[in-house]
PDB file of N, CA, C, O and CB in Angstrom:
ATOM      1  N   UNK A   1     -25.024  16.645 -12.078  1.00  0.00           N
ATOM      2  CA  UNK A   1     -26.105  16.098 -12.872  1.00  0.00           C
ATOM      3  C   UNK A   1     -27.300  15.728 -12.010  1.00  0.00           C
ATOM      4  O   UNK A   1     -27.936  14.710 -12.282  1.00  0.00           O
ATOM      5  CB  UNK A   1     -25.627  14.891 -13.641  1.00  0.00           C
ATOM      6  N   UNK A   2     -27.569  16.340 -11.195  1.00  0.00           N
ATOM      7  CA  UNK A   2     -28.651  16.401  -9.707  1.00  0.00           C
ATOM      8  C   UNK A   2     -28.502  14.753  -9.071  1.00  0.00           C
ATOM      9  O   UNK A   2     -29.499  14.258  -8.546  1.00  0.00           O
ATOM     10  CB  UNK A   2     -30.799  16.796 -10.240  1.00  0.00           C
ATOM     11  N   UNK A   3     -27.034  13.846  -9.163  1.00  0.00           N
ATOM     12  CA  UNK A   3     -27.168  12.735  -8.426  1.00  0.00           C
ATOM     13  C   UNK A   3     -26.850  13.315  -7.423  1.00  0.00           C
ATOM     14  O   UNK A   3     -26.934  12.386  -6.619  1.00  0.00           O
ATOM     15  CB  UNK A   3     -26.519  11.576  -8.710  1.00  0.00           C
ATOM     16  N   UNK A   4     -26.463  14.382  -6.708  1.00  0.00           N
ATOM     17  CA  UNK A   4     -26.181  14.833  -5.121  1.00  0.00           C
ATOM     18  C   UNK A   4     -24.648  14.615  -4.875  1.00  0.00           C
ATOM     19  O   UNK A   4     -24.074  15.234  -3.979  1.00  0.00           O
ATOM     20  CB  UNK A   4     -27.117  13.829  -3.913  1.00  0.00           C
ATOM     21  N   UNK A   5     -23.961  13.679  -5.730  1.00  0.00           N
ATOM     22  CA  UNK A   5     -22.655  13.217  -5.191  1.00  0.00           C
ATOM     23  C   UNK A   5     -21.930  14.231  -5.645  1.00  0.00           C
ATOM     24  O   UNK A   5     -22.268  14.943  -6.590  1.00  0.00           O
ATOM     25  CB  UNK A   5     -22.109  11.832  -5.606  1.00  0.00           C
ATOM     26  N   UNK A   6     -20.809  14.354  -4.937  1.00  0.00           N
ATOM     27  CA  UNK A   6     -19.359  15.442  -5.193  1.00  0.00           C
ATOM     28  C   UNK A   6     -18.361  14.433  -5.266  1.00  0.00           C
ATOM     29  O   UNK A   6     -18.319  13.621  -4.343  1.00  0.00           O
ATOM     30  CB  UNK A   6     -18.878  16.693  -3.813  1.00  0.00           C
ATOM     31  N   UNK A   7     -17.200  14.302  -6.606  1.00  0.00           N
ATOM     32  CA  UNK A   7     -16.283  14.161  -6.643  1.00  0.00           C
ATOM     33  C   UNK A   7     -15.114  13.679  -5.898  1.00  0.00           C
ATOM     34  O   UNK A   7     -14.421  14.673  -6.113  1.00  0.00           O
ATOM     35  CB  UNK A   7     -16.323  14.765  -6.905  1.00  0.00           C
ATOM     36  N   UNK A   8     -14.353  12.917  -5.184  1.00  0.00           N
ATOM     37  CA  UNK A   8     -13.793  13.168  -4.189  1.00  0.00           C
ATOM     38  C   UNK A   8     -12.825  14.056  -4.269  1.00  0.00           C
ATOM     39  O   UNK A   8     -12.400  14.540  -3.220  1.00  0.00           O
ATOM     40  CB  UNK A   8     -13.471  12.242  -3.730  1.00  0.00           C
ATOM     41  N   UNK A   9     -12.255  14.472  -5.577  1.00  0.00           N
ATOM     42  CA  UNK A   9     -11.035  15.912  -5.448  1.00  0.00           C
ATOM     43  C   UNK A   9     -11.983  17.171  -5.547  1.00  0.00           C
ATOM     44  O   UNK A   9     -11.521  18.150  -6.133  1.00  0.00           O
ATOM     45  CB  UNK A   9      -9.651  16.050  -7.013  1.00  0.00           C
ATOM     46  N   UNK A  10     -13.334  17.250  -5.006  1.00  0.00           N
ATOM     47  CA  UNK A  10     -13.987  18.470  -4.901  1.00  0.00           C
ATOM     48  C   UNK A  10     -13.790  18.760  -3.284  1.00  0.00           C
ATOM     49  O   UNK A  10     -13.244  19.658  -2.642  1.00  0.00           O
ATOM     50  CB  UNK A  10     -15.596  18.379  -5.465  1.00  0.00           C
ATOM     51  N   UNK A  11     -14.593  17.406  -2.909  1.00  0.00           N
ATOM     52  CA  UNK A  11     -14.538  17.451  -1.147  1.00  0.00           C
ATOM     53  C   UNK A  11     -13.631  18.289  -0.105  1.00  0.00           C
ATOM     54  O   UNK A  11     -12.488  18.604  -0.437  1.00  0.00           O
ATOM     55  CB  UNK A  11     -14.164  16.124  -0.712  1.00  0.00           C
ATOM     56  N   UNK A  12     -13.972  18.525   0.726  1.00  0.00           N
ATOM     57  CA  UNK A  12     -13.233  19.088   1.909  1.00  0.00           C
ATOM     58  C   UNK A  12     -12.618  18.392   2.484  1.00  0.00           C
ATOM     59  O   UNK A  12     -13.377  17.867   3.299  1.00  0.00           O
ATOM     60  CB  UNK A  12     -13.813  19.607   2.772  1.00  0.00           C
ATOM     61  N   UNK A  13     -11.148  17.823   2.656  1.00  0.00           N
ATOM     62  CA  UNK A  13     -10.290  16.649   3.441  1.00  0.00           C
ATOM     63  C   UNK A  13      -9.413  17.699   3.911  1.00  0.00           C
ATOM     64  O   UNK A  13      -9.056  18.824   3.564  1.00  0.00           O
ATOM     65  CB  UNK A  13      -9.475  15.248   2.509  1.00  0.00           C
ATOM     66  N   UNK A  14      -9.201  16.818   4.897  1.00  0.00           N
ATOM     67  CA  UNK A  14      -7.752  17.257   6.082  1.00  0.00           C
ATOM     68  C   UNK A  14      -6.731  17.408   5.152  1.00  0.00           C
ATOM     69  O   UNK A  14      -6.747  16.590   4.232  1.00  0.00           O
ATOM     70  CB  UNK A  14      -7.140  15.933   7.392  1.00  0.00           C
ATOM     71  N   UNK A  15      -5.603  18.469   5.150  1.00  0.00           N
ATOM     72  CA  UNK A  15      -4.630  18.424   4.455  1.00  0.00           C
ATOM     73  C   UNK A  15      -3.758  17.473   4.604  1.00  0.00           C
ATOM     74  O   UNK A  15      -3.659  17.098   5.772  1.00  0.00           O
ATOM     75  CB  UNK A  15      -4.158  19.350   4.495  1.00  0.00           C
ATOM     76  N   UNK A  16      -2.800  16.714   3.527  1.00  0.00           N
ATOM     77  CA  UNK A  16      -1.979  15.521   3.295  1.00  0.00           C
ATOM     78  C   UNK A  16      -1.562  15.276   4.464  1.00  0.00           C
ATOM     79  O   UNK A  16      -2.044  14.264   4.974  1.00  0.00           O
ATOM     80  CB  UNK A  16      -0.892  15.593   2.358  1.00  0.00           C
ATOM     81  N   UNK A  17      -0.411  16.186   5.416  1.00  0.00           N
ATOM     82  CA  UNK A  17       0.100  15.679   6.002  1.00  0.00           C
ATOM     83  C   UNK A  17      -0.864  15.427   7.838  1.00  0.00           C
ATOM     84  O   UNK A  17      -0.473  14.582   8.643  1.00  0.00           O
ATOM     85  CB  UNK A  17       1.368  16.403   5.703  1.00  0.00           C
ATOM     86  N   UNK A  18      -1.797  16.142   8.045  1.00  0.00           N
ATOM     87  CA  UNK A  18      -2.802  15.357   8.833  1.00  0.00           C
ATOM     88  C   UNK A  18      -3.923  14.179   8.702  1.00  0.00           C
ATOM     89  O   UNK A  18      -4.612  13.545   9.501  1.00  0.00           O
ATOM     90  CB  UNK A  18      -3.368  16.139   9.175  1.00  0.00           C
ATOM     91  N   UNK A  19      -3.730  14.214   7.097  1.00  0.00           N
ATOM     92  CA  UNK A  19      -4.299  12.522   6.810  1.00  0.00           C
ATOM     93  C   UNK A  19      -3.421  12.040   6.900  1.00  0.00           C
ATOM     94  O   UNK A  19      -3.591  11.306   7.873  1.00  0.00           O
ATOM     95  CB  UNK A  19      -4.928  11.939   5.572  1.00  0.00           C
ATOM     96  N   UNK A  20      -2.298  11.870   6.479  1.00  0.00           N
ATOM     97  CA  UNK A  20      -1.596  11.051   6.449  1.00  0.00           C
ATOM     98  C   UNK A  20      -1.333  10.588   7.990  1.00  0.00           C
ATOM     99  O   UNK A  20      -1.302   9.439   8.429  1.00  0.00           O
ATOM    100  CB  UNK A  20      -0.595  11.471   5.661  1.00  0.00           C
ATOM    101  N   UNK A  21      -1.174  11.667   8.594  1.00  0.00           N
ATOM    102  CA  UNK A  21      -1.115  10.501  10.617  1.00  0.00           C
ATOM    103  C   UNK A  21      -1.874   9.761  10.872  1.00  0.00           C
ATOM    104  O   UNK A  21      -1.639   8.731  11.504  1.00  0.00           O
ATOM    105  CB  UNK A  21      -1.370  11.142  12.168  1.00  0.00           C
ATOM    106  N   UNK A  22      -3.326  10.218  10.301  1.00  0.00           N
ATOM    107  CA  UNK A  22      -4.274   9.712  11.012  1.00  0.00           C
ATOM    108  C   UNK A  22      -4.250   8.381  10.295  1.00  0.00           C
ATOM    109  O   UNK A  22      -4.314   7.429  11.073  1.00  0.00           O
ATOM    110  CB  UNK A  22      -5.588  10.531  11.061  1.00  0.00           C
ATOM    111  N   UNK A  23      -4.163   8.019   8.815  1.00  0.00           N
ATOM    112  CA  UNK A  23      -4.002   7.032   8.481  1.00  0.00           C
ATOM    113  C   UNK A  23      -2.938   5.942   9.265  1.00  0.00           C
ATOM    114  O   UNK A  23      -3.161   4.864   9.816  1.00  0.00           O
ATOM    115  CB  UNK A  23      -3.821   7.342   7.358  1.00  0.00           C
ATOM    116  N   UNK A  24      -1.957   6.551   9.103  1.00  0.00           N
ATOM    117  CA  UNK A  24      -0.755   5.762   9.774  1.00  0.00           C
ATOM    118  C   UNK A  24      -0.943   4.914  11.493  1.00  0.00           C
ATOM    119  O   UNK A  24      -0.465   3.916  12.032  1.00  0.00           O
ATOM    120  CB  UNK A  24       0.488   7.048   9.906  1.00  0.00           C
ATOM    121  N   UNK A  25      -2.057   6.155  11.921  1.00  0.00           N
ATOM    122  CA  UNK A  25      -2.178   5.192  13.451  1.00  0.00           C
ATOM    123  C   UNK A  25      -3.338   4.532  12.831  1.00  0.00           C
ATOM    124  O   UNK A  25      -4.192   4.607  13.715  1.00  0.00           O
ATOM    125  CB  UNK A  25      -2.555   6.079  15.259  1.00  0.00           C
ATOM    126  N   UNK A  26      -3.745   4.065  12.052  1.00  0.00           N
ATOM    127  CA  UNK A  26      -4.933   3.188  11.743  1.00  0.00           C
ATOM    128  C   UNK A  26      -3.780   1.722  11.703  1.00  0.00           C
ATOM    129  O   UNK A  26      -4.364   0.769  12.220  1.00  0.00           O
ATOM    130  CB  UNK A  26      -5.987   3.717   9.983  1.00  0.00           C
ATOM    131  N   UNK A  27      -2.818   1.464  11.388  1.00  0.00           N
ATOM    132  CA  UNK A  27      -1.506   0.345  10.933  1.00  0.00           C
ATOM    133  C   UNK A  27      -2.319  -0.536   9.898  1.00  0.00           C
ATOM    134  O   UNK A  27      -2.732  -1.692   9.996  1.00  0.00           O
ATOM    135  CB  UNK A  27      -0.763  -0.820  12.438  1.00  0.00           C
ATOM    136  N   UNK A  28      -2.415   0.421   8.842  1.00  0.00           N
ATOM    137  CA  UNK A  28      -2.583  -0.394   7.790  1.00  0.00           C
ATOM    138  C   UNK A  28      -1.516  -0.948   7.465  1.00  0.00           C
ATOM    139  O   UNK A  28      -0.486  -0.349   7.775  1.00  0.00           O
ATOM    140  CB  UNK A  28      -3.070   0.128   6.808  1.00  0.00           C
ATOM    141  N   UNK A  29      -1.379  -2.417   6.653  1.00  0.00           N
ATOM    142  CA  UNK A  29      -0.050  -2.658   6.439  1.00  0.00           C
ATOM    143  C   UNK A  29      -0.100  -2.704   4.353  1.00  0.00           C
ATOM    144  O   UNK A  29       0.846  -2.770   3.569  1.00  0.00           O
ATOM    145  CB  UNK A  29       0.445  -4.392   7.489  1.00  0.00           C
ATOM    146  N   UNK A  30      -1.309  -2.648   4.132  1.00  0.00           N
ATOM    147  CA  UNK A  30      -1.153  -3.178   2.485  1.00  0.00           C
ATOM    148  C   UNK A  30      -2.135  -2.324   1.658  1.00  0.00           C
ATOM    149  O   UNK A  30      -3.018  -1.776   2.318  1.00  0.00           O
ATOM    150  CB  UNK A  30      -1.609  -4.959   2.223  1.00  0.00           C
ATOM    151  N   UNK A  31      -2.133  -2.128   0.405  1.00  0.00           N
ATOM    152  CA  UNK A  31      -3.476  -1.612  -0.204  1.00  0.00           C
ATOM    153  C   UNK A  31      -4.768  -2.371  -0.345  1.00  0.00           C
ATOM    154  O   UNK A  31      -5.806  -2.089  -0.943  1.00  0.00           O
ATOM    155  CB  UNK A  31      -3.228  -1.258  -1.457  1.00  0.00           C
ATOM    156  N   UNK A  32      -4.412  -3.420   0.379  1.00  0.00           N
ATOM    157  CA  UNK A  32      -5.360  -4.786   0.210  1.00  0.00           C
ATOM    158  C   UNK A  32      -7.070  -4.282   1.626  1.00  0.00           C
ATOM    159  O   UNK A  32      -8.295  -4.293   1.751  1.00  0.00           O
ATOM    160  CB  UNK A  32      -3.896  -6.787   0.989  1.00  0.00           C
ATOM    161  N   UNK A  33      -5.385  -3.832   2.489  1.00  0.00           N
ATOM    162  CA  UNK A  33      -5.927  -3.552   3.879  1.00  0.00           C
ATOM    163  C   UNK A  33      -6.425  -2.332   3.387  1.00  0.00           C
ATOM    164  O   UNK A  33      -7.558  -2.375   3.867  1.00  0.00           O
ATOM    165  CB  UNK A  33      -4.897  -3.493   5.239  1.00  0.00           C
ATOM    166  N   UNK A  34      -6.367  -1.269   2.761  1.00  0.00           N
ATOM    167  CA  UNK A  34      -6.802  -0.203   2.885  1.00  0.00           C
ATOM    168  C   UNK A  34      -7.734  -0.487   2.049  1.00  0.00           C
ATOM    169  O   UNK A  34      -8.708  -0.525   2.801  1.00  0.00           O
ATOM    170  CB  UNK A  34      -6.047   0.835   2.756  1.00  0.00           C
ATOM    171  N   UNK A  35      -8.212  -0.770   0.764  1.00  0.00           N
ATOM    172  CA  UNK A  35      -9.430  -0.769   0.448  1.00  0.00           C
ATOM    173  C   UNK A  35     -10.198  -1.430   0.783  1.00  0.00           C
ATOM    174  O   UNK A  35     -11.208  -1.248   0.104  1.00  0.00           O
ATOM    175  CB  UNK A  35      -9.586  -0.791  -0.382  1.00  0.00           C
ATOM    176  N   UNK A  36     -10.362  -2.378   1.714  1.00  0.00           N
ATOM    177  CA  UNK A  36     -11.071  -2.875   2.562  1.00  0.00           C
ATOM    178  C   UNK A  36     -11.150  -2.132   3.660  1.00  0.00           C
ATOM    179  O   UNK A  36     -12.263  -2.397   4.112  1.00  0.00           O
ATOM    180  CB  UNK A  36     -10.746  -3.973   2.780  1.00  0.00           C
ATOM    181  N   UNK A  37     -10.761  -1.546   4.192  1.00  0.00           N
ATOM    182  CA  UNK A  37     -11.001  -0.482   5.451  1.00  0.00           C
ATOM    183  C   UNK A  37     -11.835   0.778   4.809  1.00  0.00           C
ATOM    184  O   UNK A  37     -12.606   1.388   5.550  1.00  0.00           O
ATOM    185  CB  UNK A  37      -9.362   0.143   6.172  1.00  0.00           C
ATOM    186  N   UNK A  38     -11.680   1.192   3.371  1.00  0.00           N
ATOM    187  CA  UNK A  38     -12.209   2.241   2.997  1.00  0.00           C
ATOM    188  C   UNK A  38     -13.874   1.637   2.531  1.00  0.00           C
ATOM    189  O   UNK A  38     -14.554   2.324   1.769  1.00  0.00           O
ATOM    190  CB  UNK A  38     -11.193   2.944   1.832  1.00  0.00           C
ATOM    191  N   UNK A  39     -14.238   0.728   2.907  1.00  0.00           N
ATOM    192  CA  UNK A  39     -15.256  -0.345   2.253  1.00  0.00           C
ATOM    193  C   UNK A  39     -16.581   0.240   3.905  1.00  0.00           C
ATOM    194  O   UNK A  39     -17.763   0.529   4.092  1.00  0.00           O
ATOM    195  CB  UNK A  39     -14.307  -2.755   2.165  1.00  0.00           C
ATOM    196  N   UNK A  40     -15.259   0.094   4.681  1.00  0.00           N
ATOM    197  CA  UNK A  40     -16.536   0.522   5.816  1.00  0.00           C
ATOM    198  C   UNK A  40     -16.747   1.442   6.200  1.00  0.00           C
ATOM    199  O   UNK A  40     -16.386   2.346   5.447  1.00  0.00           O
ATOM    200  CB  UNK A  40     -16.634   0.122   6.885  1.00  0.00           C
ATOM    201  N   UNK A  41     -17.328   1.846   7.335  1.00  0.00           N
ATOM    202  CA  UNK A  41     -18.081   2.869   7.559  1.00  0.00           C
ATOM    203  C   UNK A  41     -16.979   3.550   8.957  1.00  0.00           C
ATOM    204  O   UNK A  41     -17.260   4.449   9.749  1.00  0.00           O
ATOM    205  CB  UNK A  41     -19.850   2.324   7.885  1.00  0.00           C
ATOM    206  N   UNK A  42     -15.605   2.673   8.852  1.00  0.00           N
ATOM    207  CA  UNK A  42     -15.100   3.553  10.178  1.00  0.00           C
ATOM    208  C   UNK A  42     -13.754   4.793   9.313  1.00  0.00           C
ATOM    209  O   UNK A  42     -12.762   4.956  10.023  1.00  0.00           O
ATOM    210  CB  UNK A  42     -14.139   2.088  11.724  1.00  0.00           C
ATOM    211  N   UNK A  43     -13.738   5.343   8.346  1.00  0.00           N
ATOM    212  CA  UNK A  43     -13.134   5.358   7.567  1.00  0.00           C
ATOM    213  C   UNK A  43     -13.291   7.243   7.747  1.00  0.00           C
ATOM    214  O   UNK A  43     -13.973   7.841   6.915  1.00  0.00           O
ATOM    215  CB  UNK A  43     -13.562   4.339   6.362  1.00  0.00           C
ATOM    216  N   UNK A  44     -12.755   7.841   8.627  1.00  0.00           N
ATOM    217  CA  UNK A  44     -13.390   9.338   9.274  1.00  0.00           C
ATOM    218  C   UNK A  44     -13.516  10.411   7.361  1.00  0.00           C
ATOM    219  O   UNK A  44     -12.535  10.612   6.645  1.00  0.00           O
ATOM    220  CB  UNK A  44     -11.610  10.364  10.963  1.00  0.00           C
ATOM    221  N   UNK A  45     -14.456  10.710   7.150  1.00  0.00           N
ATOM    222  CA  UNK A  45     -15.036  11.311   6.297  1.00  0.00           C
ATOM    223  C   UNK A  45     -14.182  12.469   5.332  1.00  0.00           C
ATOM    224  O   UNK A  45     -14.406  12.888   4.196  1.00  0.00           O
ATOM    225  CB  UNK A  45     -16.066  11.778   7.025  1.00  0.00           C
ATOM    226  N   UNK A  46     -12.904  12.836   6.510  1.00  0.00           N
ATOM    227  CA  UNK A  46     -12.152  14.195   6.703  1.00  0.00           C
ATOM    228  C   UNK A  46     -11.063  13.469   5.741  1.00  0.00           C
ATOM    229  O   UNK A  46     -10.206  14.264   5.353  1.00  0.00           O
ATOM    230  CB  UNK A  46     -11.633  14.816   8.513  1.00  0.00           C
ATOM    231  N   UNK A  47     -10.899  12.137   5.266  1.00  0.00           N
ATOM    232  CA  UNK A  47     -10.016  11.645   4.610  1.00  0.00           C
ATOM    233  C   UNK A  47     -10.309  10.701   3.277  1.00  0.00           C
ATOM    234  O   UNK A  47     -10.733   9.551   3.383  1.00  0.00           O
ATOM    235  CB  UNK A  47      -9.376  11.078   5.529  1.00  0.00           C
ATOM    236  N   UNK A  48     -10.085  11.210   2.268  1.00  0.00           N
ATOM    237  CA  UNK A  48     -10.163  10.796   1.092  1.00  0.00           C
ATOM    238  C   UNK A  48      -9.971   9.083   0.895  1.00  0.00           C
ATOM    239  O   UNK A  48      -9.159   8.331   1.435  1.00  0.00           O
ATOM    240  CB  UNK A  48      -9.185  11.627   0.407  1.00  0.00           C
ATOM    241  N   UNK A  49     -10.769   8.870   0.161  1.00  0.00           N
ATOM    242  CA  UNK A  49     -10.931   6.742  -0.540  1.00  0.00           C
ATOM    243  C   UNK A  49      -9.770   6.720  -1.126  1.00  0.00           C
ATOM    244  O   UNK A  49      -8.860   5.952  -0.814  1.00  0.00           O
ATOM    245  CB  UNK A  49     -12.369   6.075  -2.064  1.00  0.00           C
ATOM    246  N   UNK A  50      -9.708   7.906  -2.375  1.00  0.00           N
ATOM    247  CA  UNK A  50      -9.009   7.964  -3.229  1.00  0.00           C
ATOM    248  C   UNK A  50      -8.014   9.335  -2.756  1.00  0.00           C
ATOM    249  O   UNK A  50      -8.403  10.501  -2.812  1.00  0.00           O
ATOM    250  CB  UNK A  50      -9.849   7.944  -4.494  1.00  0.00           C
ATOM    251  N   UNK A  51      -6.696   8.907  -2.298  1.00  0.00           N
ATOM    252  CA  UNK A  51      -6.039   9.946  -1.797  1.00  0.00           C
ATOM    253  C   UNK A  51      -4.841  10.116  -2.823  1.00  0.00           C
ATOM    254  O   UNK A  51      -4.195  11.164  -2.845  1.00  0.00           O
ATOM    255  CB  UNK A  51      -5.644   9.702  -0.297  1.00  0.00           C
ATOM    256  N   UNK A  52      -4.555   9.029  -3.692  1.00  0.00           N
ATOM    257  CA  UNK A  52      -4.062   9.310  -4.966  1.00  0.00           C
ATOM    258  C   UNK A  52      -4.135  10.806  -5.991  1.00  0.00           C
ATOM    259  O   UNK A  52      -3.288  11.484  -6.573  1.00  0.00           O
ATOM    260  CB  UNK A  52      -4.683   8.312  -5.578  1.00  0.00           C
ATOM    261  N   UNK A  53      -6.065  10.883  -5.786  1.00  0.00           N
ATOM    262  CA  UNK A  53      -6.651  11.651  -6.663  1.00  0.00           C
ATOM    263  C   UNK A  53      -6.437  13.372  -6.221  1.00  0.00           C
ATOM    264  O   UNK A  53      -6.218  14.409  -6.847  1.00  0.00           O
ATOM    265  CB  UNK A  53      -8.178  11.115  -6.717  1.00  0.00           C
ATOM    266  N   UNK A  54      -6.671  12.935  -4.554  1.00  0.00           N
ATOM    267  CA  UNK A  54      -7.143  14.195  -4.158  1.00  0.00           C
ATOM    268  C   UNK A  54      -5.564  14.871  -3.685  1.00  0.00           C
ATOM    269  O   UNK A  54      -5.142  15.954  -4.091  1.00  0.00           O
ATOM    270  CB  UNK A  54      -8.455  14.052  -2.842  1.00  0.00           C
ATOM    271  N   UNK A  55      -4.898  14.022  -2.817  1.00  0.00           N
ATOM    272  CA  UNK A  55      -3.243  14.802  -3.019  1.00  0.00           C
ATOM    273  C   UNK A  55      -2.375  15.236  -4.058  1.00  0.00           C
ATOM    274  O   UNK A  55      -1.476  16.064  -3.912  1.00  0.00           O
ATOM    275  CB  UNK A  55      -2.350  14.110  -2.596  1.00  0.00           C
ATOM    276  N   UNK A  56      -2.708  14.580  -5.239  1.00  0.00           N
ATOM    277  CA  UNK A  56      -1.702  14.753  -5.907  1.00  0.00           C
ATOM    278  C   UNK A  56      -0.748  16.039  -6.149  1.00  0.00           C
ATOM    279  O   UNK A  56      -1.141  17.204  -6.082  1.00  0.00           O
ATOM    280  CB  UNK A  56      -2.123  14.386  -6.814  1.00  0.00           C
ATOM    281  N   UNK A  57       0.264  15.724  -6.373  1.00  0.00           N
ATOM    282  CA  UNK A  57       0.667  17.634  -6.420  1.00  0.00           C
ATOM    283  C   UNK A  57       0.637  18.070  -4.933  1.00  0.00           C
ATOM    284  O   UNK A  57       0.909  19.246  -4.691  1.00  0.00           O
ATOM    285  CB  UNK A  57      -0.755  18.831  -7.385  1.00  0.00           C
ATOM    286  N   UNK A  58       0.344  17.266  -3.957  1.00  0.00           N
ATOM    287  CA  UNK A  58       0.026  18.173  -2.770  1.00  0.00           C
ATOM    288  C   UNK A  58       1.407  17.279  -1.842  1.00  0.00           C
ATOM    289  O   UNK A  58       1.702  17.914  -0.830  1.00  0.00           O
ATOM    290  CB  UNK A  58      -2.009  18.044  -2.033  1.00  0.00           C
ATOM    291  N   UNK A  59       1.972  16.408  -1.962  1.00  0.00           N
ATOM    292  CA  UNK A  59       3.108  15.789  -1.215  1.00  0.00           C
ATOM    293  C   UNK A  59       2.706  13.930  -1.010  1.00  0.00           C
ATOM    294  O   UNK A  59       3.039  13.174  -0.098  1.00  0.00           O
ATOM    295  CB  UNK A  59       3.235  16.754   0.474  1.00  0.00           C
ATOM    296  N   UNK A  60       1.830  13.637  -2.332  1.00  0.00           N
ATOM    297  CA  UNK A  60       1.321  12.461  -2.858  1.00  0.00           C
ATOM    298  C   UNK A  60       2.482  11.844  -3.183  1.00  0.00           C
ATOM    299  O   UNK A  60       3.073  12.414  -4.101  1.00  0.00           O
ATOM    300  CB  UNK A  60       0.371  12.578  -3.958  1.00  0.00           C
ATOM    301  N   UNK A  61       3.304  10.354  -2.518  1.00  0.00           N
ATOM    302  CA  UNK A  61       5.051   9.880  -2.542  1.00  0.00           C
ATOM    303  C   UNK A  61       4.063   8.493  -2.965  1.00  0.00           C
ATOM    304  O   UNK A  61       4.750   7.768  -3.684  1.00  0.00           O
ATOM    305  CB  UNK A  61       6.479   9.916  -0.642  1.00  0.00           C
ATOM    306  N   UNK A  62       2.949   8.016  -2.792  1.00  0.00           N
ATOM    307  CA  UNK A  62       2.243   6.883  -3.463  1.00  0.00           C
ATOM    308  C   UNK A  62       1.905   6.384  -1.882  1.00  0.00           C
ATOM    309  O   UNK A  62       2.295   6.955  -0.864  1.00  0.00           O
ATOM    310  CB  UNK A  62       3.264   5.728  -4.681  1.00  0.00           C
ATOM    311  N   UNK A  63       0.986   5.032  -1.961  1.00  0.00           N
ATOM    312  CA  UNK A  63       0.117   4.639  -0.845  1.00  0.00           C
ATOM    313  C   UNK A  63       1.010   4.077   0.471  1.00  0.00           C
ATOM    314  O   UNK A  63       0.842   4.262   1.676  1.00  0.00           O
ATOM    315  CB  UNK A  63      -0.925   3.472  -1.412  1.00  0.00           C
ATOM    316  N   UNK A  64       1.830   3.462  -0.124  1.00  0.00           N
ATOM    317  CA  UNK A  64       2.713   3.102   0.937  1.00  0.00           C
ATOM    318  C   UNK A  64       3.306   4.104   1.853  1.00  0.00           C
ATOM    319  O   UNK A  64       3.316   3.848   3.057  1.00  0.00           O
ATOM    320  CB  UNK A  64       3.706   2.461   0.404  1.00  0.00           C
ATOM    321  N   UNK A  65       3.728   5.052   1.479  1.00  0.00           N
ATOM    322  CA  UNK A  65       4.157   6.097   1.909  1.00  0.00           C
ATOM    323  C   UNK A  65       2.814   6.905   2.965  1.00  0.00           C
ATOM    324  O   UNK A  65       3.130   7.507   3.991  1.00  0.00           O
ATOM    325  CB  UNK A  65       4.686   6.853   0.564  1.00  0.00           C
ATOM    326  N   UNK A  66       1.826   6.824   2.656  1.00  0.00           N
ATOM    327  CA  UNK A  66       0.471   7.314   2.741  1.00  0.00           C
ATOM    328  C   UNK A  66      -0.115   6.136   4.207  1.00  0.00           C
ATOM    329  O   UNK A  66      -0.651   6.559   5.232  1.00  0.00           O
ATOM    330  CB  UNK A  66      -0.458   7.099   0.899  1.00  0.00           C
ATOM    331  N   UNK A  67       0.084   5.134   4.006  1.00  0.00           N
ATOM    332  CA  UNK A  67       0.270   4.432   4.870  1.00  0.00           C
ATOM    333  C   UNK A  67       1.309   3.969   6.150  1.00  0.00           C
ATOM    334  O   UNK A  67       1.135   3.138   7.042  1.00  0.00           O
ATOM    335  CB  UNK A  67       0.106   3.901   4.293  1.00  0.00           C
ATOM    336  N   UNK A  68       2.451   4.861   5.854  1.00  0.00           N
ATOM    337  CA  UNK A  68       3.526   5.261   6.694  1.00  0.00           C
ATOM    338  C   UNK A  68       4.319   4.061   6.685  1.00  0.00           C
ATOM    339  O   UNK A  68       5.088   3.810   7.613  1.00  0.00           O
ATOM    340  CB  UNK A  68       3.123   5.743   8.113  1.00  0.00           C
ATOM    341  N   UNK A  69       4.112   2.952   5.225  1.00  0.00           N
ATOM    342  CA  UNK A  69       5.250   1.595   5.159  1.00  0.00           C
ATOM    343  C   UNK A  69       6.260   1.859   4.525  1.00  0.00           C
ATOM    344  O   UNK A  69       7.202   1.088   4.710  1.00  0.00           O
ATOM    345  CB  UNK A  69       4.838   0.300   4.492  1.00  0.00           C
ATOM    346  N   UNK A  70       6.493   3.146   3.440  1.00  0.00           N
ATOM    347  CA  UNK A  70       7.611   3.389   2.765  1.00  0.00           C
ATOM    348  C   UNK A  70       9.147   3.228   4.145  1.00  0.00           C
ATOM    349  O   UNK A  70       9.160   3.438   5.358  1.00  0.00           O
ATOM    350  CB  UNK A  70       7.284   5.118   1.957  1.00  0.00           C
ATOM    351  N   UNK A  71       9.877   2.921   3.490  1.00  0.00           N
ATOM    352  CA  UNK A  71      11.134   2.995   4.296  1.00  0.00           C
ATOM    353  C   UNK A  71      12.145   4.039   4.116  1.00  0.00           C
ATOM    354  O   UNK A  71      13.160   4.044   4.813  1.00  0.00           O
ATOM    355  CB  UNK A  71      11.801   1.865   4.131  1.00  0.00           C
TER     356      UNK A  71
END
């Protein structure tokens, strides 16, 4: 609608399981922590806000898991 923005399940991201490392050495411990980390600007571009949206179907086990706290 000429606002310039793309979608985030349009975007170009690292596939699941190389976001997902890179997340994991970040040691998030909560979703509290992660949307506050996704709030700033250190948050590498190559990895989805909403990784719910954009994995799904792709090896999406939910955030914890995504965050490498599942057990």
């Amino acid at each position: 609608l000429g606002t310039g923005k793309i979608a985030d399940q349009n975007k170009m991201y690292l596939d699941f399981e190389k976001a997902k490392l890179l997340v994991y050495k970040l040691n998030l411990k909560s979703e509290k922590e992660w949307r506050l980390f996704c709030k700033t600007d250190k948050l590498n571009k190559l990895i989805p806000k909403t990784p719910s949206q954009v994995y799904k179907n792709k090896g999406w086990k939910g955030l914890a898991d995504f965050l490498g706290k599942e057990k």
